[in-house]
C-alpha distance (Angstrom), angle and dihedral (degrees) to the residues before:
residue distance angle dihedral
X1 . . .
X2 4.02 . .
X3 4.01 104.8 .
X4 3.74 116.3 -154.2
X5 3.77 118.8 -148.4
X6 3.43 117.5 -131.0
X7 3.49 106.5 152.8
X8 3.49 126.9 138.8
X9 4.06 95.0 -134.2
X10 2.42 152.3 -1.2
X11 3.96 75.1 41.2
X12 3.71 145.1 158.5
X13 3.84 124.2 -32.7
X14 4.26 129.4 -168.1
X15 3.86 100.7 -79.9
X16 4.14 79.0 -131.2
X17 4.04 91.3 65.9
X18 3.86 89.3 46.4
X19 3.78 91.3 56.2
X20 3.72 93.4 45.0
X21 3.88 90.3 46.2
X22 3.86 88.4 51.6
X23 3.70 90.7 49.0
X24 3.46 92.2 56.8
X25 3.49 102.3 40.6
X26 4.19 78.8 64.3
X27 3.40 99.9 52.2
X28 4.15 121.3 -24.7
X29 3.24 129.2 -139.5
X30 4.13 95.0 -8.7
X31 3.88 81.2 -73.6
X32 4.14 101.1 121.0
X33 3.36 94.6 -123.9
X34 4.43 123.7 94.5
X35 3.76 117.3 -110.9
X36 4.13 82.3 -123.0
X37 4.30 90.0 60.4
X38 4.31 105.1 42.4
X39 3.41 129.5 107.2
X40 3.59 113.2 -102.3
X41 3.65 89.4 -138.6
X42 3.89 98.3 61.7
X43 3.80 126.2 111.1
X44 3.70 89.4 -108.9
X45 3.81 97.8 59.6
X46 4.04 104.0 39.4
X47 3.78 80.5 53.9
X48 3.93 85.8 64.2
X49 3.53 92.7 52.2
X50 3.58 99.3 44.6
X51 4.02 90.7 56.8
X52 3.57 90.1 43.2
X53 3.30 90.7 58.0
X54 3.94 100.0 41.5
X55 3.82 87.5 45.0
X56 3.62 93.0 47.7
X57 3.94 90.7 43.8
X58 4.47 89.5 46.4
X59 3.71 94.6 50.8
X60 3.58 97.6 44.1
X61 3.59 101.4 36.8
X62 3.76 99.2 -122.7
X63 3.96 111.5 179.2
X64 3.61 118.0 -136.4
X65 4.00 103.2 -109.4
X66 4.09 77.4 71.3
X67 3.77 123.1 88.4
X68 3.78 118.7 -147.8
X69 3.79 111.0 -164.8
X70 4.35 137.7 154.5
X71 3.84 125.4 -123.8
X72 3.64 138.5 159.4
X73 3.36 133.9 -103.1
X74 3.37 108.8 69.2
X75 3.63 132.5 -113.4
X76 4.16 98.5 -57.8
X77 3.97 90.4 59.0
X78 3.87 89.5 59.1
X79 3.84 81.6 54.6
X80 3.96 83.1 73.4
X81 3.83 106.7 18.4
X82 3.88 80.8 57.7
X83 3.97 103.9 56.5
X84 3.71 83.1 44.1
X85 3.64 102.3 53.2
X86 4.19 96.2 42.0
X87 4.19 104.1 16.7
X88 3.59 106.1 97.5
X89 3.99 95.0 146.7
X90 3.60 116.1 -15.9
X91 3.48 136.0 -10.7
X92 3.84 136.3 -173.2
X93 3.72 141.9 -124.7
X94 3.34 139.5 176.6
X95 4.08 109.9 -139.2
X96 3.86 107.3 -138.0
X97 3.75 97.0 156.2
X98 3.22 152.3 -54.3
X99 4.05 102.1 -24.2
X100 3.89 86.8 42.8
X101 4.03 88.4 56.4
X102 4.54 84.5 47.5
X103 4.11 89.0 52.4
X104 3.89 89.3 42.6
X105 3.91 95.1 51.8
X106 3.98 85.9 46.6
X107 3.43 97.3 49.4
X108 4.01 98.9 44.8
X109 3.93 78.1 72.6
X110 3.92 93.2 74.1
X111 3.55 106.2 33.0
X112 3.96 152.7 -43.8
X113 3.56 110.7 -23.6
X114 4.31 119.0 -169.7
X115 3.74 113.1 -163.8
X116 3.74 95.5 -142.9
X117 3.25 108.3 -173.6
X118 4.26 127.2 -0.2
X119 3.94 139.1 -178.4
X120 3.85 91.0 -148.5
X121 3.47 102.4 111.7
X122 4.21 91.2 65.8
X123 4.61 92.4 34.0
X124 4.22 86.1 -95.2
X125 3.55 91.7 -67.6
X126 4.01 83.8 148.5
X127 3.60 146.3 45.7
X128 3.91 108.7 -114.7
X129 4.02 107.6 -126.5
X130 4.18 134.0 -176.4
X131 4.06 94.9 30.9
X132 3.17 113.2 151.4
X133 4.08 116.6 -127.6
X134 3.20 114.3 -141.0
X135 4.23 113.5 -131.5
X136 3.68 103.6 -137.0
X137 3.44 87.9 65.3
X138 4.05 117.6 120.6
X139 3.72 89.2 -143.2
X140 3.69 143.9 -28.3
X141 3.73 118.3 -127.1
X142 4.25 126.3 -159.3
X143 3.76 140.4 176.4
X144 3.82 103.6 -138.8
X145 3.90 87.1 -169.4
X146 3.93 129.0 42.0
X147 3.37 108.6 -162.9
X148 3.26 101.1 -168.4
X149 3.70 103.8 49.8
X150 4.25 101.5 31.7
X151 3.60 94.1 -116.7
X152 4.05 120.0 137.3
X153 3.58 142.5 179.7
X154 3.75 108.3 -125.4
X155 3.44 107.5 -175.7
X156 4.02 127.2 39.5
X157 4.00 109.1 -97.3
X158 4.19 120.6 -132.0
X159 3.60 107.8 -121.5
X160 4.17 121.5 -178.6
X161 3.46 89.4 -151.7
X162 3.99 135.7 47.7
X163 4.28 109.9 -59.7
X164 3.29 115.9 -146.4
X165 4.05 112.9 -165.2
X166 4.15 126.9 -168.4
X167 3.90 96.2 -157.5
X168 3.80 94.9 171.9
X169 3.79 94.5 133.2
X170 4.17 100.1 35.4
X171 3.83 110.2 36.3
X172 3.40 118.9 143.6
X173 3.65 90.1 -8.5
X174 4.10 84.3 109.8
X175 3.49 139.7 18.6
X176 3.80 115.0 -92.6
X177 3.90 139.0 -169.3
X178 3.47 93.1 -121.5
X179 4.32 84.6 -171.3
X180 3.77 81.2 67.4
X181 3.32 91.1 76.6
X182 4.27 148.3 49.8
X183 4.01 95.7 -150.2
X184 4.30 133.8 2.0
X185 3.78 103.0 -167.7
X186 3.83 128.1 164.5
X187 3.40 146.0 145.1
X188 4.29 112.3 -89.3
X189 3.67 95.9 -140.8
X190 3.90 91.2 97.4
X191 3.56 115.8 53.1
X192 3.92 102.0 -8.9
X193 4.30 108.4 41.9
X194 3.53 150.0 -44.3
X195 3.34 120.0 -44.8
X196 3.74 123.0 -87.0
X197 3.84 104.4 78.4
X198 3.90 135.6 74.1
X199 3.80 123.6 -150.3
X200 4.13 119.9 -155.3
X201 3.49 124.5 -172.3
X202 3.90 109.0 -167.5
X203 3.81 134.0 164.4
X204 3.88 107.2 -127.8
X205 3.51 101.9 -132.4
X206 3.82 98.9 67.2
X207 4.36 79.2 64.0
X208 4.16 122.7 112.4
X209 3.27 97.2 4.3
X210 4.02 88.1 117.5
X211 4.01 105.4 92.7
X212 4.35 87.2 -147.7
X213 4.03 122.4 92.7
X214 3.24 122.2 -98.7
X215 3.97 125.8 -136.8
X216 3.73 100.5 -128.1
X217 3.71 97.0 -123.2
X218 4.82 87.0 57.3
X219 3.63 87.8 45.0
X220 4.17 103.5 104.6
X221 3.78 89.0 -158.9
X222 3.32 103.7 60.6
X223 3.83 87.9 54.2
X224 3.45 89.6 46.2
X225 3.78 95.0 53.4
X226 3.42 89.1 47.3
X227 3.66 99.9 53.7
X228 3.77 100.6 -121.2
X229 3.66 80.4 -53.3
X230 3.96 101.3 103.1
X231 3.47 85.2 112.7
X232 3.46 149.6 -1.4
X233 4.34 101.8 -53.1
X234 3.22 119.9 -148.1
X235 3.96 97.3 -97.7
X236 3.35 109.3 -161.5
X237 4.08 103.0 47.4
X238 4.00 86.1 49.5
X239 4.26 92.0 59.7
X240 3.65 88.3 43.0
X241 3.85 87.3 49.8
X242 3.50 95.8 56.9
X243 3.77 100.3 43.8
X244 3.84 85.2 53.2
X245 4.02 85.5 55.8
X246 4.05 89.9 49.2
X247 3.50 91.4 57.1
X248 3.77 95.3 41.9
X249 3.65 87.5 57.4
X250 3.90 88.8 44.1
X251 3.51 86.6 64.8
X252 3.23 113.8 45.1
X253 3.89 108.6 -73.2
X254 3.60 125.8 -113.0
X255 3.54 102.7 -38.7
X256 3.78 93.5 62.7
X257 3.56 91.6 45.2
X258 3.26 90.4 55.1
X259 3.64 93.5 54.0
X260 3.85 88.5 40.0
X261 4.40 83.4 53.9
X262 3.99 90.2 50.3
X263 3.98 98.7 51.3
X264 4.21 87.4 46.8
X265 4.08 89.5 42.9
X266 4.18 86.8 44.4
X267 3.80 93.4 52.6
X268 3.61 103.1 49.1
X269 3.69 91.0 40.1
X270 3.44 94.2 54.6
X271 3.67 91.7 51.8
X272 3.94 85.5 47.6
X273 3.85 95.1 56.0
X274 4.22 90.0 36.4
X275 3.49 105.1 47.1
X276 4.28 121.8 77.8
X277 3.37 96.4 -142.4
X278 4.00 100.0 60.0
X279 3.64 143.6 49.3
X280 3.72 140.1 -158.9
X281 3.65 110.9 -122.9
X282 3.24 108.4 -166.8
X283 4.80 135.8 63.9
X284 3.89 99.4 -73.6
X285 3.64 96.9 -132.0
X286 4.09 91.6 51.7
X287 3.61 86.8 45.9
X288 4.31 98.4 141.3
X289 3.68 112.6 -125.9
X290 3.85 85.5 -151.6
X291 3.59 106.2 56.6
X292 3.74 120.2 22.5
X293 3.93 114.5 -165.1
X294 4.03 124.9 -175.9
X295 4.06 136.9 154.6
X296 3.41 133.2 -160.4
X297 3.46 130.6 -83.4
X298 3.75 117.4 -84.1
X299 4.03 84.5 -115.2
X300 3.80 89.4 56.8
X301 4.02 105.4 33.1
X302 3.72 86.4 113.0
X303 3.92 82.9 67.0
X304 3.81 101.9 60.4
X305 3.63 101.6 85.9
X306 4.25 89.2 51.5
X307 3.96 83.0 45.4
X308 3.70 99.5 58.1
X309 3.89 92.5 39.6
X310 4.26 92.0 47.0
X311 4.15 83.1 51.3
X312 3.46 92.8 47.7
X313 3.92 93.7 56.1
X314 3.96 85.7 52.3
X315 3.82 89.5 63.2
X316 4.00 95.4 -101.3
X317 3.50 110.5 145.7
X318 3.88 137.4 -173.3
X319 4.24 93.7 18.2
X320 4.12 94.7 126.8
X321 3.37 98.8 110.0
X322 3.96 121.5 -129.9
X323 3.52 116.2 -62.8
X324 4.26 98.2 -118.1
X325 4.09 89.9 55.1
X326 4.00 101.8 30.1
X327 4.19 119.2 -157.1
X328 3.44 120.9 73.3
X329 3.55 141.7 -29.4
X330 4.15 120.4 -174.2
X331 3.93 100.0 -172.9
X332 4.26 107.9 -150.0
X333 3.24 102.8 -165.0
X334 4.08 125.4 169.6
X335 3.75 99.8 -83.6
X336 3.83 97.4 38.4
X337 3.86 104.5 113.6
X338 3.89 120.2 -123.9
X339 4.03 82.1 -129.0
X340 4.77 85.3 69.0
X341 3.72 84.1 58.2
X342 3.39 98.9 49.8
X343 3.70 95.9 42.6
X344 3.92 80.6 54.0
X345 3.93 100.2 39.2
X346 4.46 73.1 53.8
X347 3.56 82.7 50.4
X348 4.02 99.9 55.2
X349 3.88 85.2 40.6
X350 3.89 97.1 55.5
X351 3.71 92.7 44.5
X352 3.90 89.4 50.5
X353 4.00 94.1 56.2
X354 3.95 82.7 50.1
X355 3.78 93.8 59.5
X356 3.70 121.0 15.6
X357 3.89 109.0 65.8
């Protein structure tokens, strides 16, 4: 049976880039030796990197007063390597769930942090919009995708002070004015590998302005003057990163994967808002295109547990939906086909004619 990939992450990559990862994980590069055993210091390996990052720095339009590098660590240790590169006396965020509240803890170790604007009071089923951002801040940091709750920013926000994004879940799923903001980091286990690796994307001048020491390892520069190379990188994640960014250029780039992300998003949601059984959970016009969470009707909530177990024996995978919000969650990443959503969409519909008489 056909599985389709839902998960939230790590989640689904091109079928191409897991044959050329296998490959080299037998032998790389025609060299003898397995991607998993070189040196990260040969020839073969800094080559990676530097197409990663030109790839990465083509299809998202990255001007060269940025610096695009890879780290460890993950997304949550740029909650604290971040407030303690840039947060000098106050900083803002904006809480729009549950990895907004993780980089707000972190940085409330470094300095003043004001929550300027949160979706808390209705569980982050919205976007918050018309704040005002106050201009003495040191920087103002967003999460332009919640995972959890399938909300998403969809345009690039004007900040008078530094923005800081976490675009873990959205990368490159959209174009972005990447002058809009001071730093994009995330972790690449979404939309751009497995997991294991962290990519930042930070414009140089915002740098040691902070009058603390830095530990060598927080201290972006160093990892910027070392081309990702400061320390050992995490190999393997990086290759797959890059052949993930070859065939997003294959296909188009990021404006037809954008387009590719709307028509999945528009299907399911239209089988969301048309079908009895199920219900969109979240404001319609911050619906995320990335992950797309629903429930049941209150009439039907007895159903859910029969739901998840019929999808599962149609080769869906990874649509429970997070623990703290219950339901489901169908994660569309990049390299989910528009064929998974219409097996599911077939899914919903088969289910229905079971059901509703």
């Amino acid at each position: 049976m056909k599985k389709h990939n839902f998960n939230a992450g790590p989640s689904v990559l091109p079928r191409v880039v897991i044959e050329n990862a296998a490959k080299a994980v037998l032998d790389f590069d025609g060299i003898g030796l397995s991607l998993l055993e070189i040196s990260h210091r040969t020839k073969e390996f800094e080559a990676v990197v530097d197409e990663a990052v030109a790839l990465f720095r083509e299809l998202l339009g990255v001007p060269e007063e940025y610096k695009i590098f890879f780290v460890g660590g993950g997304a949550s240790t740029q909650f604290f390597q971040v407030p303690y590169n840039l947060l000098e006396k106050k900083a803002g965020y904006v809480n729009t769930g549950v990895w907004s509240k993780k980089a707000i803890k972190e940085a409330k170790l470094f300095g003043e942090v004001n929550v300027v604007a949160t979706s808390e009071d209705k569980n982050f089923t919205y976007i918050p919009k018309g704040f005002d951002i106050p201009k003495d801040l040191d920087y103002l940091h967003i999460t332009t995708n919640n995972t959890i709750y399938g909300t998403e920013y969809h345009e690039d926000i004007t900040s008078p002070v530094p923005l800081v994004a976490d675009m873990s879940s959205d990368i490159l799923s959209r174009p972005v004015d990447v002058t809009k903001y001071a730093m994009i980091y995330g972790g690449v286990q979404k939309n751009l590998g497995p997991a294991g690796a962290t990519f930042v994307i930070v414009r140089e001048d915002i740098l040691g302005k902070v009058s603390r020491p830095l530990p060598s390892m927080v201290d972006y520069r160093n990892h910027i003057a070392n081309d990702s190379m400061f320390n050992t990188p995490p190999v393997f994640p990086i290759f797959v990163v890059k052949e993930t960014l070859k065939w997003l250029k294959s296909i188009g780039g990021v404006k037809e994967i954008q387009r590719r992300n709307k028509e999945k998003a528009a299907l399911l949601y239209a089988e969301i808002d048309r079908n009895p059984l199920f219900r969109g959970t979240t404001a319609v016009e911050d619906r995320s295109l990335m992950n797309i969470c629903f429930v049941m009707q209150p009439e039907y909530e007895q159903l859910a547990g029969e739901f998840l177990e019929f999808a599962k024996s149609k080769g869906m995978v990874g649509i429970k939906g997070h623990r703290l919000v219950g339901g489901f969650r169908a994660s569309c990443y990049n390299a989910l086909p528009k064929e998974s959503v219409e097996a599911l969409v077939a899914c919903m519909q088969e289910f229905e004619k079971m059901h509703v008489k």
